[in-house]
C-alpha positions, -999 to 999 in steps of 0.1 A, spaced: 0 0 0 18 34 -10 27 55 25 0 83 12 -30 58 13 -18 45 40 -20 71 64 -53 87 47 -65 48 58 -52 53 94 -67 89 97 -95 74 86 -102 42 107 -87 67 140 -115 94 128 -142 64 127 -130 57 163 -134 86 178 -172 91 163 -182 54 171 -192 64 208 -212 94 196 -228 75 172 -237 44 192 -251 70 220 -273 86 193 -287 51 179 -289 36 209 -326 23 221 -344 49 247 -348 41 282 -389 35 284 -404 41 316 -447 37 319 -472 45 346 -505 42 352 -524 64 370 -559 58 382 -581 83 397 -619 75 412 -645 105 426 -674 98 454 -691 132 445 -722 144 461 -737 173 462 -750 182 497 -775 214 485 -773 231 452 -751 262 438 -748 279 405 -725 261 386 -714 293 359 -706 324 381 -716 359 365 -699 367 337 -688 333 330 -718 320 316 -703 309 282 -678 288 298 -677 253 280 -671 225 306 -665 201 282 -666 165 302 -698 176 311 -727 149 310 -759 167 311 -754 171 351 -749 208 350 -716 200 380 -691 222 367 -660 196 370 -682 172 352 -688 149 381 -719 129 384 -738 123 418 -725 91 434 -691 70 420 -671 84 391 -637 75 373 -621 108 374 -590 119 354 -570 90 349 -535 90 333 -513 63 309 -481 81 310 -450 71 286 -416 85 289 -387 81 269 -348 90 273 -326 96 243 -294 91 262 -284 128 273 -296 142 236 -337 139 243 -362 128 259 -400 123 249 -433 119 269 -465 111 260 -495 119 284 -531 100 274 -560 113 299 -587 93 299 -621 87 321 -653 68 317 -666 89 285 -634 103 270 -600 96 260 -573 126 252 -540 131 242 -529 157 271 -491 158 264 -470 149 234 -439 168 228 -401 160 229 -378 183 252 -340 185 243 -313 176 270 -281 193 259 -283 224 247 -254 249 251 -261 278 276 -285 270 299 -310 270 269 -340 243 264 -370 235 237 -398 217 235 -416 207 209 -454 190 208 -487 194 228 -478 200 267 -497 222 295 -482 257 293 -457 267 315 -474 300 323 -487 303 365 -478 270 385 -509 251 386 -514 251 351 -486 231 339 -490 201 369 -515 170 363 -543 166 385 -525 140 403 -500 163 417 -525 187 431 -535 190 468 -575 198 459 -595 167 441 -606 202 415 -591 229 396 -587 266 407 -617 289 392 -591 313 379 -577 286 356 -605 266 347 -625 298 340 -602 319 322 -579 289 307 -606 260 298 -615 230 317 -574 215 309 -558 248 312 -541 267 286 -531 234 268 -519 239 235 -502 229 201 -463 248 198 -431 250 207 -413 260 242 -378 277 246 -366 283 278 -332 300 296 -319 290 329 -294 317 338 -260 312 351 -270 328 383 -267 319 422 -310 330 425 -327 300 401 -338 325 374 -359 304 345 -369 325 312 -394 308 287 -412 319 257 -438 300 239 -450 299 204 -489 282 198 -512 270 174 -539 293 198 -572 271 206 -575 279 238 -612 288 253 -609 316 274 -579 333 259 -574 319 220 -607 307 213 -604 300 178 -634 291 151 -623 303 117 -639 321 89 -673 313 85 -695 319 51 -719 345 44 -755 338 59 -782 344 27 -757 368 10 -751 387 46 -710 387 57 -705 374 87 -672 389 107 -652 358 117 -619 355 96 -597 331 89 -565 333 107 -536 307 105 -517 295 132 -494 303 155 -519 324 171 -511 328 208 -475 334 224 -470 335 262 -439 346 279 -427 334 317 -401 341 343 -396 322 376 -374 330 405 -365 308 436 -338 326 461 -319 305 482 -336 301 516 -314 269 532 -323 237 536 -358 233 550 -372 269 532 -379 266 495 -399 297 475 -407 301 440 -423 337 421 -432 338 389 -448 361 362 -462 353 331 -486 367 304 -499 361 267 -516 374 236 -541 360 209 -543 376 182 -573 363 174 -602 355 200 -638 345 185 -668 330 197 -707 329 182 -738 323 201 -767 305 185 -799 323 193 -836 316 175 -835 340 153 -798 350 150 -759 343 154 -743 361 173 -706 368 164 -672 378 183 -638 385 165 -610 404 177 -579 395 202 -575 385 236 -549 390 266 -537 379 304 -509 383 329 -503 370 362 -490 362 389 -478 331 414 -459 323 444 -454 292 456 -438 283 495 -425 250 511 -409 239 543 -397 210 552 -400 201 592 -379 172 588 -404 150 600 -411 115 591 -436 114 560 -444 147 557 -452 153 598 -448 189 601 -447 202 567 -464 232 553 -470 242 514 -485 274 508 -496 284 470 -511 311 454 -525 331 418 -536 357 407 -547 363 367 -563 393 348 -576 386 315 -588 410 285 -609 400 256 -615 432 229 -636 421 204 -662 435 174 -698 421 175 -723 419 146 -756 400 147 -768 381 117 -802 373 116 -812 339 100 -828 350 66 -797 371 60 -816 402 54 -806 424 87 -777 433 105 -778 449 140 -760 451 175 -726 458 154 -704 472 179 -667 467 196 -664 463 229 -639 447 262 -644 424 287 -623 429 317 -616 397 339 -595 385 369 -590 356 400 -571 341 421 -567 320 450 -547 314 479 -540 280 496 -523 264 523 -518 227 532 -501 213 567 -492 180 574 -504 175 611 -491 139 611 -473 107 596 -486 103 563 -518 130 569 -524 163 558 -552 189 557 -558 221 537 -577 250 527 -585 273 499 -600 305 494 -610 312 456 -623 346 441 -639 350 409 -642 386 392 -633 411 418 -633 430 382 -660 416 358 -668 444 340 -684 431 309 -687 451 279 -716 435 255 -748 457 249 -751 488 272 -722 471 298 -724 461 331 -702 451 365 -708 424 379 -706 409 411 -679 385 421 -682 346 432 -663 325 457 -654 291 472 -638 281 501 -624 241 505 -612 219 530 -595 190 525 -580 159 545 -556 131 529 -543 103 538 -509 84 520 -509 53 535 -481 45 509 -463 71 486 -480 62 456 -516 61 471 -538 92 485 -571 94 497 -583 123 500 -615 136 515 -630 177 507 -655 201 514 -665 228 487 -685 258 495 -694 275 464 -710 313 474 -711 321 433 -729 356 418 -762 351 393 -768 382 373 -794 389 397 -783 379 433 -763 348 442 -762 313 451 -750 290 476 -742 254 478 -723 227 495 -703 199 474 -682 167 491 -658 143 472 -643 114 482 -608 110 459 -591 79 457 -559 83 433 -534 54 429 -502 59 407 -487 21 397 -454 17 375 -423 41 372 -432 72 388 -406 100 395 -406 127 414 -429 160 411 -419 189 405 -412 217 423 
């Protein structure tokens, strides 16, 4: 073999070497994990309350059956929201997850996205479906919360799954002593209370209706969260996040007429999240306290179309301004057992803008809860809901219990923060 080809052949087969392990890393098979998660509701209601608050009364519940309970529970034994969960390491490149929700009437895809692992920088994306990363509660499953329901602020302003959504994530951690996490997202924009999206529809007998075609992505959200060092047994998290749709539409069948919305839509908020740890066994001694707070805009044109196509009438441009929060604590009074409470508000503003405008009242609940982990994977968890909620003309009261059973089988890590 001449000397020339013969060390091209060396460089060569030293070249192929040195790329074998990256290549073998990067073809290797992923490291599958699976869980199961199974969730079952004892729901009764004790005496009835308004299940829409004022101002809220085109909220879609979605899992509803016909009941008219807002979280779609029926009266006696339920499967709530259980969870088939598949995860999936690429070595340090990627990792994938796949989240089906499912209960005795539906199955959903809740999460489908792949999240890169070694990006230079501090930087991350994501890629898929996943539960924005915007507030705290929103982005956790229901099997990681310490209430067997949803906040009102998110289910009412975000939709009965929160602001779930179709798009892509990017996120910064800083190179800071202070955990300082940036994130932007980009998404398709279908969510109901801030991206509700319908598309153009065609002229009614020769009349134009206003809704119009926009393409996707419609609705980007931004996010910042900061947790100071506080030692050992003290751990905090703030955040602050926000979004705009820029396009937000909605129609309303009525006998004689639709009614149509189109225009753009708005939020910000605010969360703060504290935990200490008393060091005691299984949680004896240990105190979480949460909160939220959101304001939402929607700024929309209205035009009624009535059914024969001949008139036109109500066209005008208004805003609907929107807002909650809630505060909760939770205490774990011994071995294994905890108890909370919540106090929810729903509109302190609720000024809505439709016709000659009006402010409305606000609505609140207040909940108590008990549970029990006789192992880690395995709560029961007992709660009270008293639901004081605003009609358009006075307000009604009601008492709700459920009885939550909620057992998580298979590879299971750890929750987040």
């Amino acid at each position: 073999m001449p000397r020339a080809l013969s060390r091209r052949f060396v460089s060569g087969v030293a070249a192929l070497t040195v790329a074998a392990p990256l290549f073998t890393q990067a073809q290797e098979a992923p490291d599958l994990s699976l869980s199961l998660i199974l969730d079952g509701v004892y729901f009764n209601e004790l005496s009835r309350g308004h299940r829409d608050p004022a101002g809220f009364a085109g909220h879609d519940h979605g899992h509803d059956h016909g009941d008219d309970h807002g979280h779609g529970y029926e009266e006696g034994f339920n499967l709530g929201h259980s969870e088939l969960i598949v995860e999936a390491r690429l070595g340090d490149f990627m990792d994938g997850v796949l989240n089906l929700g499912f209960d005795e009437h539906h199955v959903e895809v809740e999460e489908a996205y792949v999240r890169t692992r070694s990006l230079p920088a501090g930087f991350q994306a994501k890629a898929g479906k996943f539960l924005s990363d915007v507030g705290y509660i929103n982005s956790r499953h229901p099997h990681a919360w310490d209430f067997v329901d949803r906040p009102l602020v998110n289910e009412f302003l975000f939709g009965d799954h929160g602001l779930q959504e179709i798009g892509v994530q990017a996120t910064w951690l800083a190179p800071t002593q202070t955990y300082t996490l940036l994130g932007v997202e980009l998404l398709q924009g279908e969510t109901a209370g801030v991206a509700n999206y319908l598309g153009g529809q065609d002229a009614l007998n020769g009349t134009e209706r206003i809704l119009e075609d926009v393409s996707g992505p419609r609705l980007i959200t931004a996010f910042a969260k900061f947790a100071p060092d506080l030692g050992a047994d003290h751990a905090a998290q703030f955040g602050v996040s926000g979004g705009y749709s820029r396009s937000y539409q909605e129609t309303d069948l009525h006998s004689t007429r639709f009614e149509d919305w189109n225009g753009t839509a708005w939020f910000a908020g605010l969360d703060a999240v504290y935990k200490y740890d008393a060091g005691g066994s299984y949680g004896h001694g240990n105190w979480r306290l949460q909160g939220e707070y959101f304001y939402r805009v929607i700024d929309v044109d209205r035009r009624d179309v009535s059914f024969d196509g001949l008139t036109v009438s109500n066209e005008q441009s208004f805003k609907n301004k929107q807002d909650g929060l809630y505060l909760q604590g939770v205490y774990g009074f011994a071995p294994r057992w905890e108890a909370g409470v919540r106090a929810e508000a729903l509109g302190l503003t609720n000024e809505i803008g439709r016709g000659a405008g009006s402010s409305l009242d606000a609505s609140y609940r207040y909940s108590a809860m008990v549970t029990f982990r006789p192992i880690e994977p395995v709560f029961l968890r007992a709660q009270l809901n008293h639901n004081d909620f605003a009609e358009e003309d006075g307000r009604e009261r009601g008492l709700d219990f459920m009885l939550q059973l909620n057992v998580a089988l298979g590879a299971h890590g750890a929750h987040r923060f």
